[in-house]
Backbone as XML, in Angstrom:
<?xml version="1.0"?>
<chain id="A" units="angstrom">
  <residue number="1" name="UNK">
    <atom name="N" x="0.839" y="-1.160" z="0.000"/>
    <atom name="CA" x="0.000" y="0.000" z="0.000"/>
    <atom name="C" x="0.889" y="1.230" z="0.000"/>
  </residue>
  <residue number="2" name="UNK">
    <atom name="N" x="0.622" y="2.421" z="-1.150"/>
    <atom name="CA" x="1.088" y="3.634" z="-0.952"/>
    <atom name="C" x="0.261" y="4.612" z="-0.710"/>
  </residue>
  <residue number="3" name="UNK">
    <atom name="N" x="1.585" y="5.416" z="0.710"/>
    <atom name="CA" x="0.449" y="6.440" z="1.492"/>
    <atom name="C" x="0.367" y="7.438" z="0.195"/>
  </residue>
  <residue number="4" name="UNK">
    <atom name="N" x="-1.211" y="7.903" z="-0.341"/>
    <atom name="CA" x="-2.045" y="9.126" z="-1.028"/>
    <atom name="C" x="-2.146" y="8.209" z="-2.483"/>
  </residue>
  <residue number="5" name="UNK">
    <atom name="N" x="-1.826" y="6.978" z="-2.426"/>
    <atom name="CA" x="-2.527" y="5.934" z="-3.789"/>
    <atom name="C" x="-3.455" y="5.253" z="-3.510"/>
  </residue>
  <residue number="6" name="UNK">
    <atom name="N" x="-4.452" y="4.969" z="-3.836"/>
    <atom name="CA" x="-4.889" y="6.176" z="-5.387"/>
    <atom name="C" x="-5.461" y="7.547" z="-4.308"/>
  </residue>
  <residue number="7" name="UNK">
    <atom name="N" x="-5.521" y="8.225" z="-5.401"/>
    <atom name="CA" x="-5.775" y="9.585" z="-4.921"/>
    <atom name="C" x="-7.036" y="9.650" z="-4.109"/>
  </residue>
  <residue number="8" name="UNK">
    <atom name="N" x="-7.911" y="9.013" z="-4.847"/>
    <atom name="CA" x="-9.478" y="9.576" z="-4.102"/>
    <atom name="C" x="-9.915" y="8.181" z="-3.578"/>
  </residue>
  <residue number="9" name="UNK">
    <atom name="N" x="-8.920" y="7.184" z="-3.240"/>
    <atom name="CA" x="-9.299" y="5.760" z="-2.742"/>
    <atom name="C" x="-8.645" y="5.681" z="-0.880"/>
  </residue>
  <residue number="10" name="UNK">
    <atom name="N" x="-9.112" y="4.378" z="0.012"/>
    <atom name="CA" x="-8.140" y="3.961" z="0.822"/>
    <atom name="C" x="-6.938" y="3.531" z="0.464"/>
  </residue>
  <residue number="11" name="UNK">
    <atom name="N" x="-6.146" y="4.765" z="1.516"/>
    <atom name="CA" x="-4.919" y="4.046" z="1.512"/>
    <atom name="C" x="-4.430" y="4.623" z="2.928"/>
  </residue>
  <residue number="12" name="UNK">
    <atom name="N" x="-3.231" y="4.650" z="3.419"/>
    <atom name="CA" x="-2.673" y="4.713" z="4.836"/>
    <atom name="C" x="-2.727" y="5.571" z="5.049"/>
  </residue>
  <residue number="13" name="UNK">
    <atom name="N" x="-3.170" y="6.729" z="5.641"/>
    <atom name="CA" x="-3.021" y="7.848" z="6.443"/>
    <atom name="C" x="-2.261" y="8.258" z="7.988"/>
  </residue>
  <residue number="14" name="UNK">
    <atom name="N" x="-2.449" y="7.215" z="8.488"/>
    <atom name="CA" x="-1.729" y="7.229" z="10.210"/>
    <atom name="C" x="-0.374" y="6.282" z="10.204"/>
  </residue>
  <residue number="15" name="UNK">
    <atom name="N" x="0.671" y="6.606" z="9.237"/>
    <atom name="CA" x="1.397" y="5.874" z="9.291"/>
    <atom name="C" x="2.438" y="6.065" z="10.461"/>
  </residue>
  <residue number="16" name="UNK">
    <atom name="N" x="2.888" y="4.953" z="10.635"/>
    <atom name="CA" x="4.422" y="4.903" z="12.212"/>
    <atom name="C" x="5.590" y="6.461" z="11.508"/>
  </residue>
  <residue number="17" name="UNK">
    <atom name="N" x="4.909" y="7.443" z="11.722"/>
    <atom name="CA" x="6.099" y="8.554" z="11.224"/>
    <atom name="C" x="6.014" y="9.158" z="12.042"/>
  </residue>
  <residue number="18" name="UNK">
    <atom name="N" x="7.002" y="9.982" z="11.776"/>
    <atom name="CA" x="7.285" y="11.392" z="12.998"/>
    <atom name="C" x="6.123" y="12.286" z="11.628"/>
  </residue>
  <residue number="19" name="UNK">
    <atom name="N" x="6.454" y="12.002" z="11.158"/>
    <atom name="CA" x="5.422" y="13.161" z="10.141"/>
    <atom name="C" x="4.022" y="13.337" z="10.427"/>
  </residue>
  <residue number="20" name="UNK">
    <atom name="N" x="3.350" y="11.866" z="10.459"/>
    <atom name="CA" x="2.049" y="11.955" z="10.953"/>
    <atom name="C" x="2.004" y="12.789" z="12.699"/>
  </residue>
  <residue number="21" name="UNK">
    <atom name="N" x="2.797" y="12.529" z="13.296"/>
    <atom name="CA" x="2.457" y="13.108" z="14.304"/>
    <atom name="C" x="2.564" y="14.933" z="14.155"/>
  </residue>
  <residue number="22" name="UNK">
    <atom name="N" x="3.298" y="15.155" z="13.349"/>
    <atom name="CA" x="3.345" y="16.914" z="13.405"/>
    <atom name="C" x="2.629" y="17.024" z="11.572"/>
  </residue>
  <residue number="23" name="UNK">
    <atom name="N" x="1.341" y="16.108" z="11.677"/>
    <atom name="CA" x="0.342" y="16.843" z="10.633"/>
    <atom name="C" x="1.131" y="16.621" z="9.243"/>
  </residue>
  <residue number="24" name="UNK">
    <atom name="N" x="1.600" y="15.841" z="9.231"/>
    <atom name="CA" x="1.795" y="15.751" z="7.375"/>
    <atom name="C" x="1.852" y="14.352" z="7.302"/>
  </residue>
  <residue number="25" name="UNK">
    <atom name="N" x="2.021" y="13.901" z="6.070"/>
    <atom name="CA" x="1.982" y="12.555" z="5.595"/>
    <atom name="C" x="3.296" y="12.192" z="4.880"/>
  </residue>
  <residue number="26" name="UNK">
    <atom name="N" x="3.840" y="11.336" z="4.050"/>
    <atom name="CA" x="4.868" y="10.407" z="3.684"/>
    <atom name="C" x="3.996" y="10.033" z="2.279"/>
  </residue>
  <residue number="27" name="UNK">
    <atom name="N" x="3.813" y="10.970" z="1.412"/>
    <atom name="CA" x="3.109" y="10.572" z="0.223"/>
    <atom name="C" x="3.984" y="10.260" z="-0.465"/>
  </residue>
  <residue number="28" name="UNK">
    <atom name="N" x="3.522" y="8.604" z="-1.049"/>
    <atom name="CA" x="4.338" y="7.983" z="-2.245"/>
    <atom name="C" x="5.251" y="6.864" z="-1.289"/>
  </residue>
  <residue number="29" name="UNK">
    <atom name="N" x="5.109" y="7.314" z="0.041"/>
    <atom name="CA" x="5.922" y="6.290" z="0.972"/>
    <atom name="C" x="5.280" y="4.577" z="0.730"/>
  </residue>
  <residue number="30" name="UNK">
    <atom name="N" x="5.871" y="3.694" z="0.702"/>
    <atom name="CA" x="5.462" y="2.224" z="0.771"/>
    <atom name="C" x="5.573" y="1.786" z="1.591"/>
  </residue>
  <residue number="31" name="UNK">
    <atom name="N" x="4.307" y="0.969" z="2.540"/>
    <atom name="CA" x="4.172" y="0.730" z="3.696"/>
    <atom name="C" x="4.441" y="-0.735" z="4.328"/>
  </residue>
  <residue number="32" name="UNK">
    <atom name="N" x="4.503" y="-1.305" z="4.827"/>
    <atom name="CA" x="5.284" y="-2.650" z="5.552"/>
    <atom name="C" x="3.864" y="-3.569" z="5.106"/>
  </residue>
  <residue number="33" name="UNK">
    <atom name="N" x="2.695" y="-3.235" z="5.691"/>
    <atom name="CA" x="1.286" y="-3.895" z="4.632"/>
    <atom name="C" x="1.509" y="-5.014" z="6.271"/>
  </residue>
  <residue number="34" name="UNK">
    <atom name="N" x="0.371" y="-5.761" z="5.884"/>
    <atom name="CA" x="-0.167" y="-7.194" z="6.562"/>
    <atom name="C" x="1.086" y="-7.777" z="7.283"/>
  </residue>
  <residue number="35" name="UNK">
    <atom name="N" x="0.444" y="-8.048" z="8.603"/>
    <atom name="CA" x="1.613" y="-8.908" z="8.904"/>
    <atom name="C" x="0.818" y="-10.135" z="9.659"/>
  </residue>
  <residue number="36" name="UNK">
    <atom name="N" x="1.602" y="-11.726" z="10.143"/>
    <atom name="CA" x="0.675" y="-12.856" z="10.658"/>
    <atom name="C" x="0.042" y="-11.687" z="12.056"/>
  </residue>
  <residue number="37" name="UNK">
    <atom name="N" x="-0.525" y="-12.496" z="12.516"/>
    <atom name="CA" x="-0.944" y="-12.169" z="13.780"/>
    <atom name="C" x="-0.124" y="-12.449" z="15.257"/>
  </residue>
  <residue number="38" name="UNK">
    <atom name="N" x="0.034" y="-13.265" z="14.944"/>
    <atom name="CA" x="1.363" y="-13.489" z="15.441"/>
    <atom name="C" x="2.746" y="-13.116" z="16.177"/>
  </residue>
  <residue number="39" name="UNK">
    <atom name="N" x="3.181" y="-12.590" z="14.692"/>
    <atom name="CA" x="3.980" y="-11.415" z="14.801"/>
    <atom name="C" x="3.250" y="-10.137" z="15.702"/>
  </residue>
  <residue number="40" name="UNK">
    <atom name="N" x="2.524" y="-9.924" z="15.278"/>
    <atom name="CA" x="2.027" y="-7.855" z="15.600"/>
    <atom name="C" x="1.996" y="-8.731" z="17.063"/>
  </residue>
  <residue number="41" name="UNK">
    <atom name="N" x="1.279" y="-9.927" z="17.752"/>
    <atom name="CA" x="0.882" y="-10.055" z="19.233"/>
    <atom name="C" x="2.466" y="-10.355" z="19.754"/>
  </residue>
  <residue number="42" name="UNK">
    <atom name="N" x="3.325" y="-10.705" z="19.193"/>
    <atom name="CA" x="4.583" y="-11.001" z="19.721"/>
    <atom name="C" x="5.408" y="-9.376" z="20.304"/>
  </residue>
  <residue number="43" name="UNK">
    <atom name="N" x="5.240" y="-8.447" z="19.304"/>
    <atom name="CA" x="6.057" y="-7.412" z="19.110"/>
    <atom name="C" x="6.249" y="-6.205" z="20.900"/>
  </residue>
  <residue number="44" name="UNK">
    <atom name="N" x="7.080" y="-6.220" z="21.316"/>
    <atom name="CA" x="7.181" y="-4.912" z="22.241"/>
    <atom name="C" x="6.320" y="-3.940" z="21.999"/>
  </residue>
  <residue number="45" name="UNK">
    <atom name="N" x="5.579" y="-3.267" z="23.026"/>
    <atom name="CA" x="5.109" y="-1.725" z="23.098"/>
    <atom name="C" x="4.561" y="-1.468" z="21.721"/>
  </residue>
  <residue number="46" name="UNK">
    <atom name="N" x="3.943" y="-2.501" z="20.962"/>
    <atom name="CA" x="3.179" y="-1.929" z="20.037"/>
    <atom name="C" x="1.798" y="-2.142" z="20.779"/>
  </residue>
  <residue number="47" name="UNK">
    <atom name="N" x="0.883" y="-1.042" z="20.252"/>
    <atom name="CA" x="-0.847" y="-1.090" z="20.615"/>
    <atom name="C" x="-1.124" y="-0.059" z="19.121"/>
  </residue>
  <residue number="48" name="UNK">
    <atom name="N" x="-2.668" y="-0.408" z="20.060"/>
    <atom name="CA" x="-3.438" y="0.812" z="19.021"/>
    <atom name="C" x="-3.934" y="1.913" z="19.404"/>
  </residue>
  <residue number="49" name="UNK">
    <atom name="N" x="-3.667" y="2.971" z="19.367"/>
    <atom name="CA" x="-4.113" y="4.178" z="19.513"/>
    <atom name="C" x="-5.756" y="4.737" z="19.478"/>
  </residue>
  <residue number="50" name="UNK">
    <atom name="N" x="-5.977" y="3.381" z="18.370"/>
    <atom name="CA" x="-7.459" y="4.068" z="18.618"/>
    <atom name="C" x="-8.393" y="3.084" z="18.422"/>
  </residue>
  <residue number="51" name="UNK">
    <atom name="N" x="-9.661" y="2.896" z="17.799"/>
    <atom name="CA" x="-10.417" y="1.631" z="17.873"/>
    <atom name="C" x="-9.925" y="1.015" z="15.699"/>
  </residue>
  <residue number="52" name="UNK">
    <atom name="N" x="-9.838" y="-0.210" z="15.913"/>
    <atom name="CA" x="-9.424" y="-0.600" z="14.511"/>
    <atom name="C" x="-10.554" y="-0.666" z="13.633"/>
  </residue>
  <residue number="53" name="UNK">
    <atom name="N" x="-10.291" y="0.171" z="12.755"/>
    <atom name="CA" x="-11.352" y="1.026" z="11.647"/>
    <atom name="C" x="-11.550" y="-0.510" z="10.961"/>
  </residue>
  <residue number="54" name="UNK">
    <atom name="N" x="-10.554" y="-1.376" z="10.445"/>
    <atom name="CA" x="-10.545" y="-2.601" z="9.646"/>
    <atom name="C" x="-10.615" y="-3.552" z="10.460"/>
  </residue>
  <residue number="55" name="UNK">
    <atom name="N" x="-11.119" y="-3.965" z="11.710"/>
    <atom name="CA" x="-11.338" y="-4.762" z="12.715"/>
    <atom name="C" x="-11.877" y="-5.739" z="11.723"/>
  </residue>
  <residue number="56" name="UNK">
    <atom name="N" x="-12.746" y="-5.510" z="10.842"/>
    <atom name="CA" x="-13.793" y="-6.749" z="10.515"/>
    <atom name="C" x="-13.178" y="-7.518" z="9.078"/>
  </residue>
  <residue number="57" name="UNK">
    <atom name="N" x="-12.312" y="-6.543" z="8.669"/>
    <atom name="CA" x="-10.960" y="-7.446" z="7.921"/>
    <atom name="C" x="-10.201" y="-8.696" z="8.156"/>
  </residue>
  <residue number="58" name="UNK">
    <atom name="N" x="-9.571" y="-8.303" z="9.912"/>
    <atom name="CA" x="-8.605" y="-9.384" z="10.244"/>
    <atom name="C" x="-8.981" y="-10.299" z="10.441"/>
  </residue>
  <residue number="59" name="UNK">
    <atom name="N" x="-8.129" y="-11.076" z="9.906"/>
    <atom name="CA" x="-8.371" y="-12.630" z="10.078"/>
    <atom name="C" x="-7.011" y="-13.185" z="10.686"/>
  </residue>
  <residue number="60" name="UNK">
    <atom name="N" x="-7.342" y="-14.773" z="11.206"/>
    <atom name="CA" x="-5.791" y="-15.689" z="11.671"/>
    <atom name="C" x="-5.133" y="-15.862" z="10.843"/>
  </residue>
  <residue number="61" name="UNK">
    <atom name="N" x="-5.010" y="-15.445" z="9.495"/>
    <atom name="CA" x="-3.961" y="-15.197" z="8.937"/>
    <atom name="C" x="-3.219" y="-13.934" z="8.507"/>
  </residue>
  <residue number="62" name="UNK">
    <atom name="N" x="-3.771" y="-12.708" z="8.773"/>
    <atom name="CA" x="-3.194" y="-11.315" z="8.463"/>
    <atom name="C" x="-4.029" y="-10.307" z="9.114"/>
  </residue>
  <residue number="63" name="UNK">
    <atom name="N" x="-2.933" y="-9.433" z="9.427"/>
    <atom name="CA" x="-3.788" y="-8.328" z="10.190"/>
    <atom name="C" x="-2.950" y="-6.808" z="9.916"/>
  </residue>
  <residue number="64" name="UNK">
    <atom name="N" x="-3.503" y="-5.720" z="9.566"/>
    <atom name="CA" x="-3.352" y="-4.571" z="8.984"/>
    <atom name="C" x="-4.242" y="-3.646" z="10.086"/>
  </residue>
  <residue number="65" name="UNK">
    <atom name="N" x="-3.432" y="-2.405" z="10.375"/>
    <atom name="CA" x="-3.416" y="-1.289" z="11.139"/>
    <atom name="C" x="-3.664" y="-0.351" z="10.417"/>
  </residue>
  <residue number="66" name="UNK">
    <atom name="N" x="-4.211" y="0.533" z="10.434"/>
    <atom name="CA" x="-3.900" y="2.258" z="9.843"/>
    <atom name="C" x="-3.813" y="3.065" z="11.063"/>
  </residue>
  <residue number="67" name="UNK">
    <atom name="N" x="-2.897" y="2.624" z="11.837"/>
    <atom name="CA" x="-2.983" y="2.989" z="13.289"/>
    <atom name="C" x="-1.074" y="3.972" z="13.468"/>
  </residue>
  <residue number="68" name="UNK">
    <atom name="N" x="-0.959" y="4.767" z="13.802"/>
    <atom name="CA" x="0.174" y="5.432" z="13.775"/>
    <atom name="C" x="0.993" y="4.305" z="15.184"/>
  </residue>
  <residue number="69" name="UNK">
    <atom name="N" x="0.712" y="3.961" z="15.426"/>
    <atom name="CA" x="1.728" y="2.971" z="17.314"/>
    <atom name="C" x="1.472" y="1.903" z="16.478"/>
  </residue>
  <residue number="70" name="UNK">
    <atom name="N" x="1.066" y="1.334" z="15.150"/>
    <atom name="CA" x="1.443" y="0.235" z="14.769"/>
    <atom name="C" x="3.113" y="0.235" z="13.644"/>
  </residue>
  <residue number="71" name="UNK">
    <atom name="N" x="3.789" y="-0.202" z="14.575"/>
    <atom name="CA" x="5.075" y="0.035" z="13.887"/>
    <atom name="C" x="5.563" y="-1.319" z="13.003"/>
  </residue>
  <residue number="72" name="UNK">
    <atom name="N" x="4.506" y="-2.634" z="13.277"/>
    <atom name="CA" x="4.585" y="-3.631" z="12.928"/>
    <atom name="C" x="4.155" y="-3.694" z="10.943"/>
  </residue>
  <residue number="73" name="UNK">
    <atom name="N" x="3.425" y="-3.145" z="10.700"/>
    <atom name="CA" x="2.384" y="-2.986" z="9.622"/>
    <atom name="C" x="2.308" y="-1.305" z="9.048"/>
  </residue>
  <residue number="74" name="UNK">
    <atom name="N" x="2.337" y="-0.583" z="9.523"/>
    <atom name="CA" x="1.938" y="0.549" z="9.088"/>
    <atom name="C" x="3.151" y="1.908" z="9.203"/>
  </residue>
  <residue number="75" name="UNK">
    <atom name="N" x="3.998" y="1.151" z="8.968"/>
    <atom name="CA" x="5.560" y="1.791" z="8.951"/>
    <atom name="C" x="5.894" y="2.105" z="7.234"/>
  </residue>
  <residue number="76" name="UNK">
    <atom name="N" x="6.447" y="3.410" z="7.075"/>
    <atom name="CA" x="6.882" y="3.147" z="5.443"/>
    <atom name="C" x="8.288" y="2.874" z="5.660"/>
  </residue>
  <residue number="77" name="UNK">
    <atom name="N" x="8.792" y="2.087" z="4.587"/>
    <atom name="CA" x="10.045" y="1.201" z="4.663"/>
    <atom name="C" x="10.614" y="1.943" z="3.262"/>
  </residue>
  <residue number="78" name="UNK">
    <atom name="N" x="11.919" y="2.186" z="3.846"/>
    <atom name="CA" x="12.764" y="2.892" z="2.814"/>
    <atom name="C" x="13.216" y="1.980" z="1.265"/>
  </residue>
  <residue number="79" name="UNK">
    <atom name="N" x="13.445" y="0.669" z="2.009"/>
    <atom name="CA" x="13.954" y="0.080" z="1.292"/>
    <atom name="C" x="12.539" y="-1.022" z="0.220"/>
  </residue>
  <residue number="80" name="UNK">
    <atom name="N" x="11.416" y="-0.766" z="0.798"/>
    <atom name="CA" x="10.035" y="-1.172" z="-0.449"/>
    <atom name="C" x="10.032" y="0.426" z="-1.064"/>
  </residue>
  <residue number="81" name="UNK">
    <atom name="N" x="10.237" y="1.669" z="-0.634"/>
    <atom name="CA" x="10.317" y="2.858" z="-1.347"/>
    <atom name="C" x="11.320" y="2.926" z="-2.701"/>
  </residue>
  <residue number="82" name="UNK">
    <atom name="N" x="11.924" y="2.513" z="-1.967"/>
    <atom name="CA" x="13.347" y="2.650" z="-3.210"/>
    <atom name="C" x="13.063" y="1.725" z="-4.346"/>
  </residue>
  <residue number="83" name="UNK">
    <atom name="N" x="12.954" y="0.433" z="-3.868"/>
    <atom name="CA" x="12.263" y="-0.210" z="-5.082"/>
    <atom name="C" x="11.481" y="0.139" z="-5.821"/>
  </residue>
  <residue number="84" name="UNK">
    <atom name="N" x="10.260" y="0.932" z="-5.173"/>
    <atom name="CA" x="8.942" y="1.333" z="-5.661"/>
    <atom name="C" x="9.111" y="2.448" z="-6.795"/>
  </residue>
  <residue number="85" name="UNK">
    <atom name="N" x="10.227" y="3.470" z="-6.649"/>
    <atom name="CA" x="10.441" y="4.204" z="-7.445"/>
    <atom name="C" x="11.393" y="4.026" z="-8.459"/>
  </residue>
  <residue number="86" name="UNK">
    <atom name="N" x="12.349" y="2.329" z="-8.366"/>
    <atom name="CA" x="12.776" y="2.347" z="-9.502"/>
    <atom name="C" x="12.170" y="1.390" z="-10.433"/>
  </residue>
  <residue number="87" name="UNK">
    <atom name="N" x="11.319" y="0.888" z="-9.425"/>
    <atom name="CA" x="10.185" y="0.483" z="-10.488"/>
    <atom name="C" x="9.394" y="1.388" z="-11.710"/>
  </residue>
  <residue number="88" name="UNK">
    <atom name="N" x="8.499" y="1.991" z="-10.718"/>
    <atom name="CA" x="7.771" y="3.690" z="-11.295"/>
    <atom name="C" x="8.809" y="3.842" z="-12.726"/>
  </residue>
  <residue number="89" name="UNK">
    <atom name="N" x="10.071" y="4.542" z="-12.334"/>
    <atom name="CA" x="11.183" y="4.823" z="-12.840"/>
    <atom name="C" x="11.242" y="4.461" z="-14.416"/>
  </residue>
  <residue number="90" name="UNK">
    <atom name="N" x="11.201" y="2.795" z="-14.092"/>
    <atom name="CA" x="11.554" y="1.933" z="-15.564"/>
    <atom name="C" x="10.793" y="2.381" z="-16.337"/>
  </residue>
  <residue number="91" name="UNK">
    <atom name="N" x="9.423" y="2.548" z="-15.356"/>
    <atom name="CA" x="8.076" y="2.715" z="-16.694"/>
    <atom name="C" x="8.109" y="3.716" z="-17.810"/>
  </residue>
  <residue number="92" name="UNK">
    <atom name="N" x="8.850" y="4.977" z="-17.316"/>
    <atom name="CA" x="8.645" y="6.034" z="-17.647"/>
    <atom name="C" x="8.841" y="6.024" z="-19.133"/>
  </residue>
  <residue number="93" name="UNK">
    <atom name="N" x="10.303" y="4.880" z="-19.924"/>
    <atom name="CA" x="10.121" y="5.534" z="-21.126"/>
    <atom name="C" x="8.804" y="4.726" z="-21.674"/>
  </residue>
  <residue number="94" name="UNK">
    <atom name="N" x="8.360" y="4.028" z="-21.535"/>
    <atom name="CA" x="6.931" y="3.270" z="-21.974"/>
    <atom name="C" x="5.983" y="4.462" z="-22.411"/>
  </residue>
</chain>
């Protein structure tokens, strides 16, 4: 998932940033996405901040946050970014 893709669709807004917290977003950032359940219940000092908007999504096999204290799932990762744009990138002479 990329945070502000598609434009007028869901996509991440409360991502694990210092940005979200002082009011801006990480547009074009690529986000960590689904993780087991597992994992997110294993992890240190992660919670949720607020009530889970996609509660009726998760299932025992994957579970997704749009929660900013989910650092498990809803983190943008530099290194799916970098890919993401030299992906983008290739397209361009097409």
């Amino acid at each position: 998932m990329v945070v502000g893709l598609p434009e007028s669709g869901d996509y991440p807004v409360n991502t694990h940033s210092s940005y979200v917290v002082r009011g801006l977003q990480v547009f074009g950032g690529l986000i960590d996405g689904p993780v087991y359940p597992s994992i997110f219940n294993s992890l240190k000092y992660l919670y949720l901040s607020k009530d889970d908007e996609y509660a009726h999504f998760q299932t025992d096999m994957a579970v997704y946050h749009d929660d900013f204290a989910d650092y498990s799932t809803n983190e943008c990762t530099m290194d799916g970014t970098a890919c993401l744009i030299y992906y983008l990138s290739s397209l361009q002479s097409r």
